[in-house]
C-alpha positions in Angstrom: -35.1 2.2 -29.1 -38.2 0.4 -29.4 -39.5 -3.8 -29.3 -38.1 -5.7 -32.0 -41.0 -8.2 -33.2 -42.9 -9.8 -36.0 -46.1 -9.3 -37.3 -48.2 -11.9 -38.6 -51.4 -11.4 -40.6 -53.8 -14.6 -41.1 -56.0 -14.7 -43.5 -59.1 -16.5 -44.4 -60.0 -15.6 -47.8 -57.6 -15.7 -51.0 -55.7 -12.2 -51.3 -56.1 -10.2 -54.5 -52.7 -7.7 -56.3 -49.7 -8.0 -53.9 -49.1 -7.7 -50.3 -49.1 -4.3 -48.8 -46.4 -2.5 -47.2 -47.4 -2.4 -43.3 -46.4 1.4 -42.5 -48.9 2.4 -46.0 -51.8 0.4 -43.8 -51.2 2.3 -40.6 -50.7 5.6 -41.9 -54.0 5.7 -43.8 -56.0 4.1 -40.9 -54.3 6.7 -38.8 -55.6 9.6 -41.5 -59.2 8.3 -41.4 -59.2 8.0 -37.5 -57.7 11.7 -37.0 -59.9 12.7 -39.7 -56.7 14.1 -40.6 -58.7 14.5 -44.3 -62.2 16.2 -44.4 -65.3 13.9 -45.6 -65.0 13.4 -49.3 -61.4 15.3 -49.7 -59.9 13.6 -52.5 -56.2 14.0 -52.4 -54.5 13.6 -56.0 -51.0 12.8 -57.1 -51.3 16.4 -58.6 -51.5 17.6 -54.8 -47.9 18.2 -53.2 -46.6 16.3 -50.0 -47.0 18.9 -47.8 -50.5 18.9 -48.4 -50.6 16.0 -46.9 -50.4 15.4 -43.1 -49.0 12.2 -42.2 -49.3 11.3 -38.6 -46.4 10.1 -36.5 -47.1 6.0 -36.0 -45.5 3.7 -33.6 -42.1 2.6 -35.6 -39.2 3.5 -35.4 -38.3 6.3 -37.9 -35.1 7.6 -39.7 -35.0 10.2 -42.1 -33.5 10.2 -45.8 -33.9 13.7 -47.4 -36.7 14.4 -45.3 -38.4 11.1 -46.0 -39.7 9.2 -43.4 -38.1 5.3 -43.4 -40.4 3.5 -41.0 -38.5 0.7 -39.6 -40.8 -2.1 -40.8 -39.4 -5.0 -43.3 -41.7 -5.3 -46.8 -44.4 -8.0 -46.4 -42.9 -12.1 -46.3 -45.6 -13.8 -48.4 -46.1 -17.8 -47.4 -47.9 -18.0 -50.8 -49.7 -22.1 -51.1 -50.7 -21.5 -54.7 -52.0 -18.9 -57.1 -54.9 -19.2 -59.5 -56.8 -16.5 -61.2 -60.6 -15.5 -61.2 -62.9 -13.2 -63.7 -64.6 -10.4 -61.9 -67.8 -10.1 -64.5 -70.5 -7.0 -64.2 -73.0 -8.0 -66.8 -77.0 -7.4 -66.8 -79.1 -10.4 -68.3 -81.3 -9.1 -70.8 -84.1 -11.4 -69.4 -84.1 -9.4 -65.5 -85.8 -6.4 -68.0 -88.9 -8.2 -68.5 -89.4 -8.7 -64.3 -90.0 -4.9 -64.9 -93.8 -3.3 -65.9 -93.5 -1.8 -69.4 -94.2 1.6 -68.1 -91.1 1.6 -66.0 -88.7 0.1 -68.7 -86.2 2.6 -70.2 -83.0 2.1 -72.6 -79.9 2.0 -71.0 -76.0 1.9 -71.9 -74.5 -1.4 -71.7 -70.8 0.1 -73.2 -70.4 2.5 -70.1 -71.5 3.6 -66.8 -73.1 2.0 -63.8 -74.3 -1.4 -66.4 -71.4 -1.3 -68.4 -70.4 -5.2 -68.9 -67.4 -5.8 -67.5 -64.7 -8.7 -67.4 -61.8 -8.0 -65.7 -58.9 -10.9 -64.6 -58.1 -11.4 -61.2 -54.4 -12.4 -59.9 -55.2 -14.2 -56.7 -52.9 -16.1 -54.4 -53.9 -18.3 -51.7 -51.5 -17.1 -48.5 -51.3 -19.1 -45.2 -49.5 -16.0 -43.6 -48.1 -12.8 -44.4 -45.1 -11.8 -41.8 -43.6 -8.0 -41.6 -40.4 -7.9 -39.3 -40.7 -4.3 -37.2 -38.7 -2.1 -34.7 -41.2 0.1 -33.0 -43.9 -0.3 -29.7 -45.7 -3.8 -30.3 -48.7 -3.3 -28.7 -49.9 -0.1 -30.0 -49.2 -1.3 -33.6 -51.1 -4.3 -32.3 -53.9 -2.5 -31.0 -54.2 -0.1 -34.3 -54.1 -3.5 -36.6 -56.8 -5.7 -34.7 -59.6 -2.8 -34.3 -59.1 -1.2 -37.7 -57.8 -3.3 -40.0 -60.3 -6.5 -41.1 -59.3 -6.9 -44.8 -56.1 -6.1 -47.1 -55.5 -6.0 -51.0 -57.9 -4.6 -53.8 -61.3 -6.0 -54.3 -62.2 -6.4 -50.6 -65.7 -5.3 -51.2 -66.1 -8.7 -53.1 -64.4 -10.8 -50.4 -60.8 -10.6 -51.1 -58.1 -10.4 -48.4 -59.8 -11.1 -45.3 -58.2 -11.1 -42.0 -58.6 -14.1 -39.5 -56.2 -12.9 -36.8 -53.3 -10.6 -36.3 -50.5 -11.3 -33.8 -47.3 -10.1 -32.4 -44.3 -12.0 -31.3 -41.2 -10.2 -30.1 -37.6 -11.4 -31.4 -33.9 -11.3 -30.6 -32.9 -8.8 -33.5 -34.0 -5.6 -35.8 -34.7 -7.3 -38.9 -37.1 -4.3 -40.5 -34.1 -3.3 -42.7 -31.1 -5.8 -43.2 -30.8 -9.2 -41.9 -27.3 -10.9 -41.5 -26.1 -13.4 -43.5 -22.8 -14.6 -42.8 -20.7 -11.2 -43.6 -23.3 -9.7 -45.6 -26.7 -7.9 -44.7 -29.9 -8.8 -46.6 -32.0 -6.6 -47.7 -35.6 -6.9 -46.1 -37.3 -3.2 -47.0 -37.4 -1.1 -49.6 -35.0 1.9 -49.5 -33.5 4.1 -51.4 -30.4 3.2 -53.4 -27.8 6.1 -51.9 -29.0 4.6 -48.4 -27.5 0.9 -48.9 -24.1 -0.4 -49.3 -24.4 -2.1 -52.1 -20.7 -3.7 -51.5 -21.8 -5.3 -48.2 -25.4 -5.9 -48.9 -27.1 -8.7 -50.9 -30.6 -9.7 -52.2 -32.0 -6.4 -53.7 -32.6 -4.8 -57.4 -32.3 -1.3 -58.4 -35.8 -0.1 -59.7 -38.0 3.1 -59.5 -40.2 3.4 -56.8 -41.1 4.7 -53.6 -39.8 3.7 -50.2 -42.2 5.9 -48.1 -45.8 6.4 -48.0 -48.1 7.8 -49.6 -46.3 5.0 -52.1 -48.2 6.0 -55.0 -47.2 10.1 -54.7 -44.9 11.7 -57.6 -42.5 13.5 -55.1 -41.7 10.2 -53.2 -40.2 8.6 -56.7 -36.8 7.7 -56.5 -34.1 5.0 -57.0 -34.7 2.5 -54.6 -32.8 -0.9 -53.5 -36.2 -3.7 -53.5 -35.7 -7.0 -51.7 -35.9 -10.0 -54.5 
């Protein structure tokens, strides 16, 4: 059956894009530790699933059409404030002359490695990010704390880093529906033949993906997304 617990992510830096979904982080640390892809194997959305080899992780897992639902709620964001940043690439023209005149050369400022570049950051300053899960604790504990030292885009450039990880067990399976009075909230995104939309509140129909890889082709769908 599996613990029934919380995860809670800390972080220490502010957090570039959106939360991620938990089961996408452990199934691509998983990948890279298996070395389940070859060095410098580039799989594309071109490429079909079976192509790809997803390990087995330590949640809980039904199946919907042969898609794997992970048993792991969509990411609870205690969000303090949101701001944004410019993430600017430029060259000053005045670094050239630091250079001896035999070793300067023309180069493309409109495109390549110097291209100048400007692009806005939406950044949110999160106290902690909790996902509710049904699966063995420890091990997705263990896989987190060692692997796992950043999340979000632009972590390169200091977004999105962890402070701690921790695990807490508690009384009920929240990594799907949680009850409200007669009702069951939507906590994950699934898709929409799975819910029952007459007993189930809190969620939109859109067009998505409710299993990693999130971003593949094949794993688009209707899906019920907690709002």
């Amino acid at each position: 059956m599996g613990d029934y617990f919380k995860i809670t992510c800390k972080l220490c830096s502010p957090l570039c894009g959106d939360a991620p979904k938990l089961d996408s982080l452990i199934v691509s640390e998983l990948i890279f530790k298996q070395k389940l892809c070859k060095s410098g194997e580039k799989l594309s959305r071109g490429d079909p699933i079976s192509k790809f080899k997803i390990p087995s992780i330590p949640l809980y897992t039904e199946y919907f059409n042969d898609i794997p639902l992970y048993h792991v709620s969509d990411p609870i964001c205690f969000i303090d404030f949101e701001f944004r940043e410019d993430f600017c690439c430029h060259l000053e023209p005045e670094l050239y002359y630091l250079l001896a005149e035999k070793e300067r050369k023309s180069i493309s400022a409109v495109s390549g490695k110097y291209k100048d570049t400007r692009l806005p950051l939406r950044l949110k300053h999160i106290s902690k990010i909790i996902w509710f899960c049904r699966g063995t604790k420890d091990s997705i504990l263990e896989i987190l704390q060692k692997n796992i030292f950043s999340i979000g885009t632009k972590r390169k450039q200091g977004f999105g880093v962890v402070s701690s990880w921790s695990a807490e067990n508690v009384d009920e399976d929240y990594s799907f529906f949680a009850k409200k009075e007669e009702k069951e909230v939507l906590m994950k995104t699934l898709p929409e033949l799975y819910i029952d939309k007459k007993n189930t509140i809190g969620f939109a129909i859109q067009y998505g993906a409710c299993s990693p890889p999130y971003w593949h082709p094949e794993r688009y769908m209707n899906v019920a997304v907690p709002c």
